[in-house]
N, CA, C and O atoms as a GROMACS GRO file, in nm:
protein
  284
    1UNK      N    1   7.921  15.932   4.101
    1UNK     CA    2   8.015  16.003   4.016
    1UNK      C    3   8.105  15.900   3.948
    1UNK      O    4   8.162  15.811   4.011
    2UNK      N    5   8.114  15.917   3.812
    2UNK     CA    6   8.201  15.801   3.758
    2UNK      C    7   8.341  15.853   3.781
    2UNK      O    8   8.352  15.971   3.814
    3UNK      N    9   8.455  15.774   3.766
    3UNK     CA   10   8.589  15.817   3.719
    3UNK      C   11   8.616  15.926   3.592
    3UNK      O   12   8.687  16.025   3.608
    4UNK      N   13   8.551  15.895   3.471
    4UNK     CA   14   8.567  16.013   3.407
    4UNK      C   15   8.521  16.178   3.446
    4UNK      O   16   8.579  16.283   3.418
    5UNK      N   17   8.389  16.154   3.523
    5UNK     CA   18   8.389  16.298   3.605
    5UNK      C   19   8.456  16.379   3.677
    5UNK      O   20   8.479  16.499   3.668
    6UNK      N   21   8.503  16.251   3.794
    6UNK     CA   22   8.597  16.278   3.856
    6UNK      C   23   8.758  16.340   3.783
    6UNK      O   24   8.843  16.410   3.839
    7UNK      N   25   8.757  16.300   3.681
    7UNK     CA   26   8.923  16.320   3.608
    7UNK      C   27   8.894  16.508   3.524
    7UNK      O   28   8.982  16.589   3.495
    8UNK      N   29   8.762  16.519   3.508
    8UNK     CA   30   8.761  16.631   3.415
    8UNK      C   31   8.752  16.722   3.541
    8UNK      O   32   8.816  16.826   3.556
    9UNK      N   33   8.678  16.678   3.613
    9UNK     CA   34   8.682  16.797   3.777
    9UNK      C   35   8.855  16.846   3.779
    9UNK      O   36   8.903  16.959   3.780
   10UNK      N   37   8.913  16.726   3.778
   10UNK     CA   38   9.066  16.728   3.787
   10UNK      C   39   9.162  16.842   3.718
   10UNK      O   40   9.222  16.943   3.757
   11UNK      N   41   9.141  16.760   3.579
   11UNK     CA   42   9.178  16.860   3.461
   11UNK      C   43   9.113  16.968   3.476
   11UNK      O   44   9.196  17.059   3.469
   12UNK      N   45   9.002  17.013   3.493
   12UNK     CA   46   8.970  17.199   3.548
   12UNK      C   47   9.031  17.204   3.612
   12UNK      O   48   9.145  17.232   3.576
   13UNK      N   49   9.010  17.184   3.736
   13UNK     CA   50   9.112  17.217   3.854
   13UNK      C   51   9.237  17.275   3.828
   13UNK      O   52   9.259  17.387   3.872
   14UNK      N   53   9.323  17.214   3.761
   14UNK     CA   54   9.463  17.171   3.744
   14UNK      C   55   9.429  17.323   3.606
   14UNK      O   56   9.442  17.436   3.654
   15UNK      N   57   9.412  17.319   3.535
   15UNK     CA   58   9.377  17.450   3.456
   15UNK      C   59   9.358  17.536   3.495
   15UNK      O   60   9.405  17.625   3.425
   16UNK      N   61   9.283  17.589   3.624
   16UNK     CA   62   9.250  17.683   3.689
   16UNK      C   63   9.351  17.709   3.762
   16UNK      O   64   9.382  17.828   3.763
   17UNK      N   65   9.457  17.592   3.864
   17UNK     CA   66   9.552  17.644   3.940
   17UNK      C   67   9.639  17.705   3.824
   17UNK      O   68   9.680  17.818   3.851
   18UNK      N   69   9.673  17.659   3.708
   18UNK     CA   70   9.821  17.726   3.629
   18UNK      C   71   9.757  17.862   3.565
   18UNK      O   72   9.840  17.929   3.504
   19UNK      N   73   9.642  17.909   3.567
   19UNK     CA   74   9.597  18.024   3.530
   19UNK      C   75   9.616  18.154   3.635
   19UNK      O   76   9.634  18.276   3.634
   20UNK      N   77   9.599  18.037   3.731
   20UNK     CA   78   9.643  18.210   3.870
   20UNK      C   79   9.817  18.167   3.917
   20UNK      O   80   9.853  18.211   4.026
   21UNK      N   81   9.907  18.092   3.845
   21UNK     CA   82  10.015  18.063   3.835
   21UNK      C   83  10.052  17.976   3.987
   21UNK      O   84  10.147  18.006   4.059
   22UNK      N   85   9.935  17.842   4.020
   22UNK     CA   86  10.026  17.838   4.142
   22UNK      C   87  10.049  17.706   4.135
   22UNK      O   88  10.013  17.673   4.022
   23UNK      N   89  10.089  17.615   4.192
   23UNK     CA   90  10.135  17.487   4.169
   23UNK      C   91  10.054  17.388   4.258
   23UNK      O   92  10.095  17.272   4.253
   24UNK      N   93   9.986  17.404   4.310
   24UNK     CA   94   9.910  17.326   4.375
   24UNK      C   95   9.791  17.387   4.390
   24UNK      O   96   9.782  17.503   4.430
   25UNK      N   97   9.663  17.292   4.351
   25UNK     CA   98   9.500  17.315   4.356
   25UNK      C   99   9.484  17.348   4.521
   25UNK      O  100   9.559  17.314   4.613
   26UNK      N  101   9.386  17.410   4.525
   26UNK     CA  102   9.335  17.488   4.627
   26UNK      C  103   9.172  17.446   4.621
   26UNK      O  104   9.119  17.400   4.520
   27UNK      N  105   9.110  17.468   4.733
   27UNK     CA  106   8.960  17.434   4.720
   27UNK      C  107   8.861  17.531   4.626
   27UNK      O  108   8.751  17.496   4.584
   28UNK      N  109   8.921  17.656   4.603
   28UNK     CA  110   8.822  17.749   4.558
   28UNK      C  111   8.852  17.653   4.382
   28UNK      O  112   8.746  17.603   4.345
   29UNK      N  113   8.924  17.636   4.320
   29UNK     CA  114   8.984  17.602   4.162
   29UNK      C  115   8.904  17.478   4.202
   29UNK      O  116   8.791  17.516   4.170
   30UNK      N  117   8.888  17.360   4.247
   30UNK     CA  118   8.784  17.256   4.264
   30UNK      C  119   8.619  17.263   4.282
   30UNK      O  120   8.527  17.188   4.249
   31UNK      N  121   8.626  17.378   4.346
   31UNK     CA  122   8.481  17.451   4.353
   31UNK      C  123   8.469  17.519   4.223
   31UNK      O  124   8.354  17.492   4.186
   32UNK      N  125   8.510  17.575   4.156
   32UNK     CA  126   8.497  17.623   4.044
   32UNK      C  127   8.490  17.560   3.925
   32UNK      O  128   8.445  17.609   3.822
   33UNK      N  129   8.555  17.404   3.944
   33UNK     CA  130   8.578  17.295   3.825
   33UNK      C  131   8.407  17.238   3.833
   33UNK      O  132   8.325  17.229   3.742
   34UNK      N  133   8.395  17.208   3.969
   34UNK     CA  134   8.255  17.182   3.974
   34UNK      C  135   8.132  17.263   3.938
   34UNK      O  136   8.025  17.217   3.898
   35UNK      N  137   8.160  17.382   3.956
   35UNK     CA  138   8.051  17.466   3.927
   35UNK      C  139   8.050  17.501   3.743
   35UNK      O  140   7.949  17.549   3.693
   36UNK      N  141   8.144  17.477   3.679
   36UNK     CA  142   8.150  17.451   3.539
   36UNK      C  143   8.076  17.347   3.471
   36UNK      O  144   7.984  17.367   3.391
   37UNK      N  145   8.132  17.208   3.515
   37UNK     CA  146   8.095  17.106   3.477
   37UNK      C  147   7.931  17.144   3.518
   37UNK      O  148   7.882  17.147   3.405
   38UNK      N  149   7.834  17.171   3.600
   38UNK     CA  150   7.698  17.208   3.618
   38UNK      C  151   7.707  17.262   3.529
   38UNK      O  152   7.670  17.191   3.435
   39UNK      N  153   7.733  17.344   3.503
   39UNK     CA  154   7.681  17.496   3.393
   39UNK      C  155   7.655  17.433   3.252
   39UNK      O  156   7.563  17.420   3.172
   40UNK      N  157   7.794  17.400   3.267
   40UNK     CA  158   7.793  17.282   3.172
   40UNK      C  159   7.688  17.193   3.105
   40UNK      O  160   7.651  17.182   2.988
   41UNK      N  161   7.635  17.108   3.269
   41UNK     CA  162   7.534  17.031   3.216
   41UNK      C  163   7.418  17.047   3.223
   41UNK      O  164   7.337  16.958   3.197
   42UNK      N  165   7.376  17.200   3.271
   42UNK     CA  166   7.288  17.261   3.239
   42UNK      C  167   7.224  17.276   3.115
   42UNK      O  168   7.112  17.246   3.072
   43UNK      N  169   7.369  17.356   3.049
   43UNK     CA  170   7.339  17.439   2.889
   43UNK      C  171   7.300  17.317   2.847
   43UNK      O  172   7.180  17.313   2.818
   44UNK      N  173   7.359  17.215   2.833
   44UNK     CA  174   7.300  17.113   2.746
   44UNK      C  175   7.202  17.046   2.743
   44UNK      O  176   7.153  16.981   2.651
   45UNK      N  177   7.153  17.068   2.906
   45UNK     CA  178   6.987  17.013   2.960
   45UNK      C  179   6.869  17.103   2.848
   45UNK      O  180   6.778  17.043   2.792
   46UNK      N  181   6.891  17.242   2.831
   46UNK     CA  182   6.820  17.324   2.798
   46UNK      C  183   6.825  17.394   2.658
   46UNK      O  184   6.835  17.511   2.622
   47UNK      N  185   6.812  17.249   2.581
   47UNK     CA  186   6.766  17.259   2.430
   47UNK      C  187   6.674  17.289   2.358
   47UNK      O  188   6.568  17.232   2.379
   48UNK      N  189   6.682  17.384   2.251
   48UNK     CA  190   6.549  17.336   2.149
   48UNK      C  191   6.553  17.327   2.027
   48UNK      O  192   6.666  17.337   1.980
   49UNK      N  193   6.459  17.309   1.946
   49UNK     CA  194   6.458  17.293   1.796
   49UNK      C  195   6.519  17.397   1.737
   49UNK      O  196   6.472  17.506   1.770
   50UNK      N  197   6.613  17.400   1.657
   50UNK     CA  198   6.618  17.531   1.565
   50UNK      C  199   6.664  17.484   1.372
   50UNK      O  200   6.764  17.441   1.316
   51UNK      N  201   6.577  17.508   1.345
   51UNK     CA  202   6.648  17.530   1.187
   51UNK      C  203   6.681  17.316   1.154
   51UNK      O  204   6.745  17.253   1.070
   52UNK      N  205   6.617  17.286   1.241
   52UNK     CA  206   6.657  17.108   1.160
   52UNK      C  207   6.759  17.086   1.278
   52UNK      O  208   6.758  16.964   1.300
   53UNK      N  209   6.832  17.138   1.350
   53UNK     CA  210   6.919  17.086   1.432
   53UNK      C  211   6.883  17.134   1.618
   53UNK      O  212   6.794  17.208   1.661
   54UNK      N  213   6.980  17.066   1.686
   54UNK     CA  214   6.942  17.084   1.816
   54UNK      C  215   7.056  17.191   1.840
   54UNK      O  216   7.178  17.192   1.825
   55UNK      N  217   6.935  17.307   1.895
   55UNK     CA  218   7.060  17.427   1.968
   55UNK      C  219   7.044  17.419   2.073
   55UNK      O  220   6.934  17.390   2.118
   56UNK      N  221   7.165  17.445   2.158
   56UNK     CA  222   7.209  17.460   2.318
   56UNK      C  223   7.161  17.607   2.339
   56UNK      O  224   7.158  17.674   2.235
   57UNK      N  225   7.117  17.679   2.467
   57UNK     CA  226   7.138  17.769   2.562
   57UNK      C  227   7.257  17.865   2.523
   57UNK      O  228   7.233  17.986   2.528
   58UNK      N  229   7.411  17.813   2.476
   58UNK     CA  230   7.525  17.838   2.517
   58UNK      C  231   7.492  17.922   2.371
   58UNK      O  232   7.498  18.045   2.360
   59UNK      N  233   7.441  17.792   2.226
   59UNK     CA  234   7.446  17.847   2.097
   59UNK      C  235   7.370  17.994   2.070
   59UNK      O  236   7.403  18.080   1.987
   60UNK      N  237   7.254  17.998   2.168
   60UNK     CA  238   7.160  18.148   2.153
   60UNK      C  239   7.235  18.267   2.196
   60UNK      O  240   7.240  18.368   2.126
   61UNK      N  241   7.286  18.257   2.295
   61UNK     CA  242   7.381  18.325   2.346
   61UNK      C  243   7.474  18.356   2.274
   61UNK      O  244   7.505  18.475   2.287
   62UNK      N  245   7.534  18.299   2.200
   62UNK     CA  246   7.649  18.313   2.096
   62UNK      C  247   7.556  18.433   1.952
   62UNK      O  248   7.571  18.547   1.908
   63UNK      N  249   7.462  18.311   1.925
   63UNK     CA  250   7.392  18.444   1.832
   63UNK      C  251   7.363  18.561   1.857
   63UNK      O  252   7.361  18.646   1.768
   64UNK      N  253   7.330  18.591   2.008
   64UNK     CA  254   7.296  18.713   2.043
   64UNK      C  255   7.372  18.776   2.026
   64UNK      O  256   7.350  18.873   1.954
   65UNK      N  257   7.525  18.754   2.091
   65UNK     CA  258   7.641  18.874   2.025
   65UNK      C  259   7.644  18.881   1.916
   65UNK      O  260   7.602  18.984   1.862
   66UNK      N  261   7.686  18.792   1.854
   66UNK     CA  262   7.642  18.819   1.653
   66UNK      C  263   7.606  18.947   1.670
   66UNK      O  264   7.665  19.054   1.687
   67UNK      N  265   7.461  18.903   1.660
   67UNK     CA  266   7.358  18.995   1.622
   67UNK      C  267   7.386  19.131   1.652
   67UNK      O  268   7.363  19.219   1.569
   68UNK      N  269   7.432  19.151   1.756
   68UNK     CA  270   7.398  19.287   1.843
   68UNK      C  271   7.600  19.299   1.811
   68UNK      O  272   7.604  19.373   1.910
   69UNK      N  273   7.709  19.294   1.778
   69UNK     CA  274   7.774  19.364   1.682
   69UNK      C  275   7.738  19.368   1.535
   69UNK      O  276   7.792  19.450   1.461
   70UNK      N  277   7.667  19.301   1.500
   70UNK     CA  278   7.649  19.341   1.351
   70UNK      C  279   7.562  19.438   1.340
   70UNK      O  280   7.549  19.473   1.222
   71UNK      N  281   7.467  19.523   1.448
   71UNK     CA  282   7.409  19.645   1.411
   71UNK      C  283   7.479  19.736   1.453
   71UNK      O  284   7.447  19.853   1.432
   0.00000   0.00000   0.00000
């Protein structure tokens, strides 16, 4: 794990504790920073061609709502 991993685990963390208003990280907000950053580097594992550019997992998903409010 480099230092920058380690610091963004952090910064979630630290985002997640001031969202449930508490002042000190807890294990579940570290477990959860981690399980982001995966998801994370998932979506981006699981690319493909579209239209000349590279779409993410995250981007299809995004079109799908589009789509399905615009009918």
């Amino acid at each position: 794990m480099l230092a920058s991993h380690f610091l963004g685990i952090l910064r979630l963390a630290t985002a997640l504790t001031r969202l449930n208003l508490r002042q000190t990280i807890v294990k579940q907000d570290a477990d959860e920073a981690i399980r982001l950053l995966d998801m994370l580097k998932a979506s981006i594992n699981q690319t493909q061609q579209f239209g000349g550019r590279v779409q993410t997992a995250t981007d299809q998903i995004i079109r799908d709502m589009i789509s399905e409010i615009n009918y």
